[in-house]
C-alpha positions as CSV (number, residue, x, y, z in Angstrom):
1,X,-2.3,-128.4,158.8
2,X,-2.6,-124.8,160.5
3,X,0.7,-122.9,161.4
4,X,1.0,-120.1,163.4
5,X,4.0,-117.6,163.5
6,X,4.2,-115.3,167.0
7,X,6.3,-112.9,168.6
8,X,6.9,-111.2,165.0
9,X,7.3,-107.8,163.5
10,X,5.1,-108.4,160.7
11,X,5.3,-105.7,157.9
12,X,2.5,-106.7,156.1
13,X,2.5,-103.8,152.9
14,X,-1.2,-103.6,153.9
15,X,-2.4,-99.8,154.2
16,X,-5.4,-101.0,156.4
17,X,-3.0,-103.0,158.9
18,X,0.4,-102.1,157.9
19,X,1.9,-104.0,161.3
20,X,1.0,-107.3,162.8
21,X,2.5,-109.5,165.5
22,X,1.5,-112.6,164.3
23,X,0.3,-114.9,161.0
24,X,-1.3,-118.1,160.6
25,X,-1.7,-120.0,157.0
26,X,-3.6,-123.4,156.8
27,X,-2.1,-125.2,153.2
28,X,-0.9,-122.4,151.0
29,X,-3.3,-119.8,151.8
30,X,-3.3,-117.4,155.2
31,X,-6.1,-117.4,157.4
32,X,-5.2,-114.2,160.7
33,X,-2.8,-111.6,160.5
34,X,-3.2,-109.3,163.6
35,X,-2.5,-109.0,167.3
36,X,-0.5,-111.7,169.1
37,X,-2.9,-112.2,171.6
38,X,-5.5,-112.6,169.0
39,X,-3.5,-115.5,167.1
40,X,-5.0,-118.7,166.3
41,X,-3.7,-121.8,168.0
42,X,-1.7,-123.8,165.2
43,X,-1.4,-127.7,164.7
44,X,2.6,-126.4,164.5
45,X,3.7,-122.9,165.9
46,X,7.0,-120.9,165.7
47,X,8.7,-118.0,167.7
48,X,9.9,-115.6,165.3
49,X,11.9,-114.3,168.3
50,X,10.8,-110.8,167.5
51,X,12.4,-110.5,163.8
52,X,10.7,-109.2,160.9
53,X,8.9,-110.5,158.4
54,X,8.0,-109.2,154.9
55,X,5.8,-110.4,152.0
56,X,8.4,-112.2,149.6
57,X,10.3,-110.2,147.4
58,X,8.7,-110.0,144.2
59,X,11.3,-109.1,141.0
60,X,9.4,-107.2,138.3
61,X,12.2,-107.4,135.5
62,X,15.3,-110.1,135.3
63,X,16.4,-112.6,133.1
64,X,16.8,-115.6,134.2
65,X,18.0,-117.0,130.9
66,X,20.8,-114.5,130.4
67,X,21.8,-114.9,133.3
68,X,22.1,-118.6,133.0
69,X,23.9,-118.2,129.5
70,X,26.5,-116.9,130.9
71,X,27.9,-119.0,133.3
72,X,31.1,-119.7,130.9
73,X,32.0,-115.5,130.6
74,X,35.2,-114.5,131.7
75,X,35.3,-111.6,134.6
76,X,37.6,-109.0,134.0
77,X,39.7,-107.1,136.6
78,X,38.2,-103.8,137.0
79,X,41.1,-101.3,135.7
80,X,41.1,-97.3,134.7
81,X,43.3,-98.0,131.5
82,X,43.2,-99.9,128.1
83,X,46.9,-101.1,128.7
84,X,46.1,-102.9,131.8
85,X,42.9,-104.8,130.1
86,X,44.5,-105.9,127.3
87,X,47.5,-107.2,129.3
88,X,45.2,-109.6,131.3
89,X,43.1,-110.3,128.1
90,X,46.5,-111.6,126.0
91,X,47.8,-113.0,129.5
92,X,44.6,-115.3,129.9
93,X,44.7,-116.6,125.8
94,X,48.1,-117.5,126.6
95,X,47.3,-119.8,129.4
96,X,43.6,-121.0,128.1
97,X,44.6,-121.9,124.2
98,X,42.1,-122.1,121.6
99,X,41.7,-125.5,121.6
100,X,40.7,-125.3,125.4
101,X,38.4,-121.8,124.5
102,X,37.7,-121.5,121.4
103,X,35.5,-118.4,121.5
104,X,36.5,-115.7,124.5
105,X,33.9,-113.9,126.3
106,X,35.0,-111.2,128.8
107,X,32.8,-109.0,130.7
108,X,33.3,-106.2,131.8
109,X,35.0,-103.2,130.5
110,X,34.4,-99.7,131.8
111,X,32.7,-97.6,129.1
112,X,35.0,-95.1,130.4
113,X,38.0,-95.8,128.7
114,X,37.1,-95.0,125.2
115,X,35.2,-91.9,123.8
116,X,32.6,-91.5,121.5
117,X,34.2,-93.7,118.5
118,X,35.1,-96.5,121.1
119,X,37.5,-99.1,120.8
120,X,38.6,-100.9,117.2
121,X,39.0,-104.5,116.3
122,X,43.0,-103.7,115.8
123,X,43.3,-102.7,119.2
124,X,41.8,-106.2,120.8
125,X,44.0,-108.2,117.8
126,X,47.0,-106.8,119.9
127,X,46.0,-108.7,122.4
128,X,44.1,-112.0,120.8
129,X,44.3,-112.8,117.2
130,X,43.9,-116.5,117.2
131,X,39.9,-116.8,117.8
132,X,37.3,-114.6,118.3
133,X,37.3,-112.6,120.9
134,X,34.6,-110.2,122.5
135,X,34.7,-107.9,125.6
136,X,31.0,-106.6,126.7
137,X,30.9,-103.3,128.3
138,X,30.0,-102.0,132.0
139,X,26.7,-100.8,130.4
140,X,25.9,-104.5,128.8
141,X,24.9,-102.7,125.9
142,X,28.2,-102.5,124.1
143,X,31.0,-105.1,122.2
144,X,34.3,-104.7,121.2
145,X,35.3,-107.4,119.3
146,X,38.3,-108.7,117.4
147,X,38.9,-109.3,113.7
148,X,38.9,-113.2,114.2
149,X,35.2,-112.7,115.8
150,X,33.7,-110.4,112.8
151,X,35.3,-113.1,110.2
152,X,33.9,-115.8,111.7
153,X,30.3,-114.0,112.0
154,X,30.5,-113.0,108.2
155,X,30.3,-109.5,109.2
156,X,32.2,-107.3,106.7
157,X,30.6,-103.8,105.0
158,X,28.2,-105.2,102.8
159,X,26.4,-106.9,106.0
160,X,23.1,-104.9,107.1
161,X,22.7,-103.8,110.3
162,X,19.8,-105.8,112.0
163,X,18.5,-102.2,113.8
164,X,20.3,-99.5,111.5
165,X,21.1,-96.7,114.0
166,X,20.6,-98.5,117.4
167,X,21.2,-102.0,117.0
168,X,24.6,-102.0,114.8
169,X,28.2,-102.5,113.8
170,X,30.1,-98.9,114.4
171,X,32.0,-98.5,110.5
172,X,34.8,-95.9,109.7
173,X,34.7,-94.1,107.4
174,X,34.9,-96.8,104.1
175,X,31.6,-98.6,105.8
176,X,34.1,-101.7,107.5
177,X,33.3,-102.9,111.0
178,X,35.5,-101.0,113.4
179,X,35.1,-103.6,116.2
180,X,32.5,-101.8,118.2
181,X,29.3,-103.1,118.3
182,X,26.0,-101.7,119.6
183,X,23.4,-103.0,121.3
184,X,23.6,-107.4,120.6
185,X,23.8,-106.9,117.0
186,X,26.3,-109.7,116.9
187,X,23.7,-112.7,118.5
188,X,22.3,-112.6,115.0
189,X,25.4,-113.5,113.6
190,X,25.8,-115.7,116.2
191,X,25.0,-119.2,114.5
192,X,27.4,-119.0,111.9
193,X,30.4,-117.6,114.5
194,X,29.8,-121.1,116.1
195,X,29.4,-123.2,113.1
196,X,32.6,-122.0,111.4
197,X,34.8,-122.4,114.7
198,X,33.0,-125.2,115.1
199,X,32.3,-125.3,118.7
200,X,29.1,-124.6,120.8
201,X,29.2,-122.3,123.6
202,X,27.4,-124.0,127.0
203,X,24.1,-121.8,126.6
204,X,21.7,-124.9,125.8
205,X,18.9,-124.3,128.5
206,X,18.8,-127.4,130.8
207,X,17.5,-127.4,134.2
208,X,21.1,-127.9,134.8
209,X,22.0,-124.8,133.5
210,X,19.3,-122.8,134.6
211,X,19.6,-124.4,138.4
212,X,22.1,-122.0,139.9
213,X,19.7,-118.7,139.3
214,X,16.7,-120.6,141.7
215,X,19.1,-121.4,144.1
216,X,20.2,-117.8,144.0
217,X,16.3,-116.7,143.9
218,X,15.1,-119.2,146.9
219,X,18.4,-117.9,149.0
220,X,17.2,-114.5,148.3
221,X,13.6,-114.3,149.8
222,X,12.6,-113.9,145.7
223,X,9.2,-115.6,145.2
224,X,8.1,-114.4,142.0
225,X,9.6,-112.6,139.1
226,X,9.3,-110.8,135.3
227,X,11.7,-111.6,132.6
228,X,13.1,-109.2,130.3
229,X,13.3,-111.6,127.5
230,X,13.0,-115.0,127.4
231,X,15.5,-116.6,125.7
232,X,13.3,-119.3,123.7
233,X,11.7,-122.2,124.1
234,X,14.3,-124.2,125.8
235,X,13.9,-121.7,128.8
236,X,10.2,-122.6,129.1
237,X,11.3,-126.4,129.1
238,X,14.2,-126.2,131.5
239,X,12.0,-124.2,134.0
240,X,9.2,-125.9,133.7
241,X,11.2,-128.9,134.6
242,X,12.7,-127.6,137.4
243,X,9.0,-126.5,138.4
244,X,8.0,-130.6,138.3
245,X,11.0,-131.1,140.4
246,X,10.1,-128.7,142.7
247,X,13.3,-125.9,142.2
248,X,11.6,-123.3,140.6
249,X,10.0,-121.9,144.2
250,X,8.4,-119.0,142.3
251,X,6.1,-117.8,140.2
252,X,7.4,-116.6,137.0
253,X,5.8,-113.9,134.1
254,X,7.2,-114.6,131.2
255,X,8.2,-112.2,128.1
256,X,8.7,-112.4,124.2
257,X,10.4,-109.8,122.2
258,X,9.3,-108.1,118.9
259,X,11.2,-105.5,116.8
260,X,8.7,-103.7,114.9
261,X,4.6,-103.8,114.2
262,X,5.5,-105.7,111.1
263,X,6.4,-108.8,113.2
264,X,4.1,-108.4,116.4
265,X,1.9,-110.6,115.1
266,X,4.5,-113.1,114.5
267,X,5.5,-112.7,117.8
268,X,1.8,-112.8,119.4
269,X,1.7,-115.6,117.7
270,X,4.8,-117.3,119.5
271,X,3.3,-116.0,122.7
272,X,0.1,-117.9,122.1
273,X,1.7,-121.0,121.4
274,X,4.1,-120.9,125.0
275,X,0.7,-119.7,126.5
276,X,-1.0,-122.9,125.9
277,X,2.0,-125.3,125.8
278,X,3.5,-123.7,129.2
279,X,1.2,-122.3,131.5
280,X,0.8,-123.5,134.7
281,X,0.2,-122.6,138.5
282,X,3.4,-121.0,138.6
283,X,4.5,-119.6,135.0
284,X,2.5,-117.7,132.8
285,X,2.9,-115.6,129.7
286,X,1.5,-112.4,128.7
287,X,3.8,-109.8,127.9
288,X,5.7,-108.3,124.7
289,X,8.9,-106.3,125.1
290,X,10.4,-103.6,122.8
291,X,13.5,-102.1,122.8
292,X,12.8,-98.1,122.0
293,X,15.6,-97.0,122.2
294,X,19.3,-97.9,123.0
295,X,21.9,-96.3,126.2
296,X,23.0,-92.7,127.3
297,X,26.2,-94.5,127.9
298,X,26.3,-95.5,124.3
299,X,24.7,-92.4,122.8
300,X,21.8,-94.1,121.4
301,X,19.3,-93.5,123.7
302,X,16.4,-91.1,121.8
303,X,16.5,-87.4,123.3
304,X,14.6,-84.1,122.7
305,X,17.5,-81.8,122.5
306,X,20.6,-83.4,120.0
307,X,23.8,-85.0,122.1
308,X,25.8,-82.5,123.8
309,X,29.4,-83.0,121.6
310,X,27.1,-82.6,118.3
311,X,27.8,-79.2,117.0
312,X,25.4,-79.3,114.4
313,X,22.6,-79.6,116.5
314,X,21.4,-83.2,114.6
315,X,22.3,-85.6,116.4
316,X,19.2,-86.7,118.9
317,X,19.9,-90.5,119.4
318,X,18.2,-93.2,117.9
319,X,14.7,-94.5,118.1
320,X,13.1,-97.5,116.9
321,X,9.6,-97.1,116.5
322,X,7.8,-92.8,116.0
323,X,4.7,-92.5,118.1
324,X,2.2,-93.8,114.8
325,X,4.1,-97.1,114.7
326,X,4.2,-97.7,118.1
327,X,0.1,-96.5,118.7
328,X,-0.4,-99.5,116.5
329,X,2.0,-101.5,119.0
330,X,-0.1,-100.7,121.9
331,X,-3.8,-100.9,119.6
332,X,-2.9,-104.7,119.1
333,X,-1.5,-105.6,122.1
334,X,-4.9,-104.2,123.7
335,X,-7.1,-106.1,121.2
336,X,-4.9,-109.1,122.0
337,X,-5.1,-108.6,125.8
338,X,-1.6,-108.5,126.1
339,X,0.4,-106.4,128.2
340,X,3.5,-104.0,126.5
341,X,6.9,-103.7,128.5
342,X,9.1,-101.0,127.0
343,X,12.8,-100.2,127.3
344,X,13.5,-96.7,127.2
345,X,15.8,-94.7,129.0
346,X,15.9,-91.5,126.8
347,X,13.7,-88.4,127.2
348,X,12.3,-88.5,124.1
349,X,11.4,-92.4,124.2
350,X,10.1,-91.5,127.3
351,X,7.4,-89.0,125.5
352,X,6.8,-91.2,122.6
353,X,6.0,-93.9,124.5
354,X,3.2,-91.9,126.6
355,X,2.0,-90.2,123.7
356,X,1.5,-93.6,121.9
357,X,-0.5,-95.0,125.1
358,X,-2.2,-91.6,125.1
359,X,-3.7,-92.4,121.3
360,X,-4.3,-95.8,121.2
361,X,-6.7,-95.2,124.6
362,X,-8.0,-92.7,122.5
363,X,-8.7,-95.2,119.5
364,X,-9.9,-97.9,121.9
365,X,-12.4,-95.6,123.2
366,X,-13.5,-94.4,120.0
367,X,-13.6,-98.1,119.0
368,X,-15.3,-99.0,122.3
369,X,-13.1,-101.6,122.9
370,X,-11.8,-101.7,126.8
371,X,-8.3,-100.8,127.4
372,X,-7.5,-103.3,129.7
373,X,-3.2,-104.0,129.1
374,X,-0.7,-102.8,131.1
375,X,1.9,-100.2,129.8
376,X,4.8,-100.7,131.5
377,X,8.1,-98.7,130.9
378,X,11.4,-99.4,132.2
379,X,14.1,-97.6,133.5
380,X,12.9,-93.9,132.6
381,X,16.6,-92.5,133.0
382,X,16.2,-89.1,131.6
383,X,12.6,-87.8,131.5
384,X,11.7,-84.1,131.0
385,X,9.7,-82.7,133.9
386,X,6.7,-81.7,131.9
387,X,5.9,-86.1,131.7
388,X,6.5,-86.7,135.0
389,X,2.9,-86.8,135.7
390,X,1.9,-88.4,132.8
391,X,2.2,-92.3,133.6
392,X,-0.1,-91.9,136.7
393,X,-2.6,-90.0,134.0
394,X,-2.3,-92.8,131.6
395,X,-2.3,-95.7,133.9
396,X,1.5,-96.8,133.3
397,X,3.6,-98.9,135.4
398,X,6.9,-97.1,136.0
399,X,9.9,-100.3,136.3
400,X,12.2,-98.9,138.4
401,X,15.5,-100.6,138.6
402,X,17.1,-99.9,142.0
403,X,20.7,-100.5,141.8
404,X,21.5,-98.5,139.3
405,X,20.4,-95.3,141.1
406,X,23.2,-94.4,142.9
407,X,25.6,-94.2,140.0
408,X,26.2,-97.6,139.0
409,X,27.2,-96.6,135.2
410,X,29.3,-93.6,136.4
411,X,29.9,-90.3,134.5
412,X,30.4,-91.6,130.9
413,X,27.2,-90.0,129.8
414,X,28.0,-86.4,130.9
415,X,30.0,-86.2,127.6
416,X,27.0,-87.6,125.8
417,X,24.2,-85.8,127.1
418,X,26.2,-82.6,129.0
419,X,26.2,-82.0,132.7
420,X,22.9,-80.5,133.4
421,X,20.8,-83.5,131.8
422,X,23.4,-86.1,133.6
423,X,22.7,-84.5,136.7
424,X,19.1,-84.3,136.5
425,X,18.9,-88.3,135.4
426,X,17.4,-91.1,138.1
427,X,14.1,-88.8,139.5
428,X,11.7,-91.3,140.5
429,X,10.1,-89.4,143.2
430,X,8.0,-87.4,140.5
431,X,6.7,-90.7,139.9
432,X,5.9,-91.8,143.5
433,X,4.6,-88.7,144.2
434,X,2.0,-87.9,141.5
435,X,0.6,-91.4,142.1
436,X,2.0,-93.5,139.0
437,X,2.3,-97.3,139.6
438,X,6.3,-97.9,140.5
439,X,7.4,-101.5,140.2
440,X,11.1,-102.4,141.1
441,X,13.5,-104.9,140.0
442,X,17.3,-105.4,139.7
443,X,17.6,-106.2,135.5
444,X,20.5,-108.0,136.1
445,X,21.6,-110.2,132.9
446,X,25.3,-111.9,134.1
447,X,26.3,-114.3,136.6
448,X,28.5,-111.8,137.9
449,X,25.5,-109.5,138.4
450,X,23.7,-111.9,139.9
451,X,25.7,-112.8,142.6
452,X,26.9,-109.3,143.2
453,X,23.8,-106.9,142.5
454,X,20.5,-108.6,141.9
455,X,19.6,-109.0,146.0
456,X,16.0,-106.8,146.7
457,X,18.0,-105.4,149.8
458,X,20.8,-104.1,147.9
459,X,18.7,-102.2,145.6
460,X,16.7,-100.9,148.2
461,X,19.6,-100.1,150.2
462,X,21.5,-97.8,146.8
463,X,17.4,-96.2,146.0
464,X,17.1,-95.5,149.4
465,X,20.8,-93.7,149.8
466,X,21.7,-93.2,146.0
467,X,25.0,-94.3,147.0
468,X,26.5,-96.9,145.0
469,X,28.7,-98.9,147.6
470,X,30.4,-101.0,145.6
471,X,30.6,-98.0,142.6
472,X,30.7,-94.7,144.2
473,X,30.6,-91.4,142.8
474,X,33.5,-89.0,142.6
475,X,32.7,-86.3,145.1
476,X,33.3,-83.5,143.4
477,X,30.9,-84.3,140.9
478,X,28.4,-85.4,143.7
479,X,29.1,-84.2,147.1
480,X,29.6,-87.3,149.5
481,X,28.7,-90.0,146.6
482,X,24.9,-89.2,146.6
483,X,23.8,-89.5,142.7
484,X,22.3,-86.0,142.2
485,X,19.7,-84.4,142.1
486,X,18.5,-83.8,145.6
487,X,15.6,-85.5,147.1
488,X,15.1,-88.4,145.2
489,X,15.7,-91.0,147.8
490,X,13.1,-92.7,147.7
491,X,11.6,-93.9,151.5
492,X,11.9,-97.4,152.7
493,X,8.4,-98.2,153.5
494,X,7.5,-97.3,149.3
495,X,11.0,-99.3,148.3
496,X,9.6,-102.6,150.1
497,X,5.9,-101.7,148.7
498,X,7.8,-101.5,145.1
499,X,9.4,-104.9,145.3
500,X,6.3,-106.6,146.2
501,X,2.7,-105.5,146.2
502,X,4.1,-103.0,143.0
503,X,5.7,-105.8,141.5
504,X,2.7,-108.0,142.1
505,X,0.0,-105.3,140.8
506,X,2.5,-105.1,137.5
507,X,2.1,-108.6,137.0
508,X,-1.9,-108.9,138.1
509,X,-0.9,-111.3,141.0
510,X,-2.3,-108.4,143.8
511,X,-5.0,-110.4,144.5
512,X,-2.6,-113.8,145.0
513,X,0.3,-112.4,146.6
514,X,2.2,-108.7,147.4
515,X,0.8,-108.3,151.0
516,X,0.7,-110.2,154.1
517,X,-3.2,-110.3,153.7
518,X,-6.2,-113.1,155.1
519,X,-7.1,-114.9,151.5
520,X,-3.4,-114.4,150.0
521,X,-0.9,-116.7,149.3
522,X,1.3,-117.4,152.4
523,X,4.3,-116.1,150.9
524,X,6.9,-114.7,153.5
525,X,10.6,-114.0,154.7
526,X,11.3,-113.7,157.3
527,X,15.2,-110.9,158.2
528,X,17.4,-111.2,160.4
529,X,16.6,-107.6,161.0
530,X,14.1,-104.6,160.8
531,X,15.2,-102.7,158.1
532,X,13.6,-99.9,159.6
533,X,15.6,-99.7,162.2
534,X,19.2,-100.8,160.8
535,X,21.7,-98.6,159.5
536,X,20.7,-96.7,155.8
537,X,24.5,-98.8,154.8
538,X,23.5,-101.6,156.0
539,X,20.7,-102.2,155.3
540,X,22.1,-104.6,152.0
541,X,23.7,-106.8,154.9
542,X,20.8,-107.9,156.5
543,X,20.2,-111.8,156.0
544,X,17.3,-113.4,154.6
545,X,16.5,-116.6,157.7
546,X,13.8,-118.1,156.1
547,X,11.3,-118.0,153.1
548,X,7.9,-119.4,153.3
549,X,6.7,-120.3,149.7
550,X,2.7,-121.1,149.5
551,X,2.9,-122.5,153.2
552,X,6.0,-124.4,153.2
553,X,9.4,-123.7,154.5
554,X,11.8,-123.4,151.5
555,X,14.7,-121.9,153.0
556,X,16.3,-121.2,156.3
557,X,14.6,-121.9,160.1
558,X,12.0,-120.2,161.4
C-alpha cells in the first residue's frame, strides 16, 4: 500500500536534499522525497499540518539491560550533606524491614560529598546494619557499601581485586575493605551476596522486565540503538521475544564485554555463538567493549600528567590495557571482523587507544589483511589537543554522549585533575571540525536515567547549550551555567546528523536507515515542532507525535 505524507517540513539529514515537503513509502521502504507538488498520489495520504519530520532517532550507546535491572533501586533525595542521606537511608530500613528488602539499593549519591578516600562501611552501618546495603554514586561508577553487604559477598583483605587499580575495593591502611568500591567490582561477588541472604533480586531478564525500556524507546521517536553491554544471554531471549511480539520497534546492535587479550577470544567466542543463535532483521551482534580506563570523578581515569592533589608527581590514574596489549585487541578484532567500542574518558586512554589503532593498521597492512572494523571510542572527556585530529586520521568513531556536556557530573573532578584540565574537558568540536566520525547517544544505565535523561532532544538540547537544566553549573565557576571552554556548542543541524545518520554509519546501517532517502527504510518522527526554530531551552520540550517504524505507524497520529 503507497502512503504519502504532505504539507511537511521534512529534514531529511541528506546533504544533496537536506529539505523536502513531502514523503511517500510503499511497504517498509520509501519511494519520493521532494517537492509537494511533485508528490506521488498515495493509496492513504496524511497532512502533516506543516510540522517537522526527522529520520528516527538512532541511539549509538545505551543499555537496555541495566536499565531494565534496575527497576527495584531505591531513588534518593538529592541533598548537599552526608547527615541528611543517611537520615533518609535509616528512615526508609525502618519502614521497609529486611524481611520485606532484603538487600537495599539506593542510587544516587552526589560524588561531592566525600573527598578523595570517600565514604567507609562504618559510616552507612550508622544508618543500616541489618542487611546489606549499597548506595551507587552520581557518577555510576562508585559503591559505598555497608559491613553487612561486604560479609555477605565474602569480601575481606585477602579477596583479590577483579581489576587491581581500576576495578576494586578501596582498603586502609591494614588492606580491609573500607566500604568504597570502584568501578562494579562487587557484581562479581554478587552470586554469593544473594545466595547467603538467600533472596534474588528481580534482575532475571523477561520480556516483562525488559518491556518498560521499549515503551520508553517507541514513545521517544528511538528506532534503533547500541548497547554498552549486554547483560547475557537472557537479554538476547527476552528481546528477542519481545521482537516476535512485535514490542521491540527497533533495531538493536548488540555488545559483549572482554577484560584483557587473554579472554578475547573467549569472548569472540560468546559473540559467535549469540551471532548465530540471535540474529535477525532487527538485532545483530558485532561488537566487543573494553573498559580502559575508569572516571575523573573517581580518580581512575588514565592521564598524561599525575592527579592534581598527588605531590609526588606518581599518581597518573589507572589503565587497563598499555598500547602493545591493546594493538593485539584491535589485530584480532580486525581478523575477526569485529568492531572495538572503548571506554575512555582520560587523556592518556585517549592516546593509547589511537596509538593502538595507529599500529595494528600498520600490522594489517604489513600483513595485507584489510582493516575493515570500526574503532569506536566513547566519551573522550579529557583529550590533549595534539589528538584531536587523530580519530578523523585513523578512521575512529568519536561516541559522544550529549547530556553530560553541560555539567552533568559537576565540579568533583577539579580536585582530581586541577582547574585548567577540568575546564578544558567536553571539546567535541575539534572532532566535528577536523572531519572525525561523531556518533551520539545518552549512556544512560537506571530507570531513573531513563526516564529523566535518555530523550535524543534533551541531549541535543544540553550539547547544543552546555547548560545542564536539570544540573546547572555554579556561575562563578562558569559564567551563566555554560560548561566551559568556549565554543564547543555544538550546532543543531550536526547534533540531529549525530543521532541518526552518525549513529547509523557507527553501526553500518547508512545504507538501511539515518536519512530520509528514496531506497531507505521508512523510518520517521514526526515533532510537534521545528527545532530550528524553537527556543535553544526548549528545545528538550518539544513532543515526539508520531513514529513511523519500516512504514507503519507505531506511535502517535499523523
Amino acid at each position: 500500500m503507497k502512503k504519502t505524507i504532505k504539507n511537511a517540513r521534512i529534514y531529511t539529514c541528506d546533504d544533496k536534499e537536506p529539505w523536502a515537503e513531502a514523503i511517500a513509502f510503499e511497504h517498509d521502504r520509501i519511494t519520493f522525497v521532494g517537492a509537494g507538488i511533485d508528490a506521488p498520489v498515495g493509496d492513504i495520504e496524511f497532512d502533516a499540518g506543516g510540522r517537522t519530520i526527522m529520520p528516527g532517532f538512532i541511539d549509538s550507546h545505551n543499555h537496555p539491560g541495566m536499565v531494565s535491572q534496575s527497576s527495584w533501586h531505591i531513588t534518593l533525595p538529592w541533598v548537599d550533606n552526608v547527615e541528611d542521606l543517611l537520615g533518609f537511608v535509616k528512615d526508609y530500613a525502618a519502614k521497609h524491614p529486611k524481611e520485606e528488602i532484603p538487600f537495599l539499593y539506593f542510587e544516587y549519591y552526589p560524588t561531592t560529598l566525600f573527598d578523595e578516600k570517600g565514604p567507609t562501611k562504618e559510616l552507612l552501618d550508622a544508618a543500616v546494619s541489618d542487611r546489606p546495603c549499597l548506595c551507587q554514586d552520581f557518577g555510576e561508577h562508585l559503591h559505598w557499601v555497608n559491613s553487612k553487604m561486604l560479609e555477605c559477598m565474602g569480601v575481606d583483605r585477602n579477596t583479590p581485586d577483579p581489576v587491581p587499580g581500576l576495578e576494586m575495593f578501596v582498603r586502609d591502611g591494614s588492606g580491609e575493605p573500607t566500604g568504597w568500591i570502584k568501578e562494579f567490582a562487587w557484581v562479581h561477588f554478587a552470586d554469593k551476596l544473594f545466595e547467603n541472604i538467600k533472596w534474588e533480586a528481580p534482575m532475571k531478564m523477561t520480556p516483562e522486565l525488559m518491556e518498560e525500556f521499549f515503551v520508553f524507546t517507541k514513545e521517544n521517536g528511538i528506532t534503533a540503538l547500541a548497547d554498552g553491554i549486554l547483560e547475557g544471554e537472557e537479554q538476547l531471549i527476552a528481546m528477542s521475544e519481545l521482537d516476535r511480539q512485535g514490542k521491540l520497534n527497533l533495531y538493536y546492535d548488540g555488545i559483549v564485554r572482554f577484560w584483557s587479550y587473554d579472554d578475547l577470544p573467549e569472548k569472540i567466542a560468546e559473540l559467535r555463538r549469540y551471532q548465530e543463535k540471535y540474529t535477525s532483521r532487527h538485532i545483530k551482534l558485532n561488537m566487543m567493549k573494553l573498559f580502559l580506563d575508569g572516571t575523573n570523578e573517581a580518580g581512575n581515569s588514565a592521564l598524561l600528567e599525575p592527579l592534581a592533589g598527588d605531590s609526588a608527581g606518581m599518581n597518573f590514574g589507572e589503565i587497563k590495557m598499555d598500547t602493545e596489549e591493546l594493538t593485539k585487541c584491535f589485530v584480532l578484532c580486525n581478523r575477526e571482523g569485529v568492531d572495538l567500542q572503548i571506554h575512555m574518558v582520560g587523556d592518556r586512554a585517549f592516546r593509547v587507544g589511537c596509538d593502538a589503532v595507529e599500529a595494528a593498521q600498520q600490522i594489517a597492512f604489513e600483513e595485507g589483511t584489510p582493516w575493515t572494523i570500526q574503532p569506536i571510542f566513547a566519551h573522550c572527556e579529557l583529550v590533549d589537543p595534539a589528538d584531536f585530529k587523530r580519530p578523523a586520521e585513523l578512521g575512529i568513531t568519536i561516541n559522544w554522549t550529549c547530556h553530560w556536556a553541560g555539567g552533568y557530573f559537576g565540579t568533583q573532578a577539579i580536585s582530581i585533575l586541577g582547574a585548567e584540565r577540568w575546564h578544558r574537558m567536553y571539546r567535541v568540536m575539534e572532532f566535528i571540525e577536523s572531519g572525525a566520525l561523531v556518533a551520539f547517544s545518552s549512556d544512560v544505565t537506571t530507570l531513573y536515567e531513563l526516564r529523566r535523561r535518555a530523550n535524543p532532544l534533551f541531549g541535543i538540547q544540553i550539547s547544543h547549550t552546555r547548560i545542564d537544566p536539570e544540573f546547572p553549573l555554579d556561575s562563578t565557576i562558569c559564567p551563566g551555567g555554560v560548561r566551559t571552554p568556549e565554543g564547543q556548542q555544538i550546532p543543531l543541524d550536526y547534533l540531529f546528523k549525530g543521532y541518526t545518520l552518525n549513529g547509523a554509519r557507527q553501526m553500518h546501517w547508512d545504507k538501511l536507515m539515518g536519512s530520509l532517502e528514496v531506497g531507505k527504510l521508512a523510518i520517521m518522527n514526526i515533532l510537534s515542532e521545528n527545532p530550528f526554530e524553537t527556543d535553544p531551552m526548549k528545545v528538550k520540550d518539544i513532543r515526539i507525535d508520531a513514529v513511523v517504524f519500516e512504514g507503519e505507524l507505531i506511535h502517535g497520529t499523523i
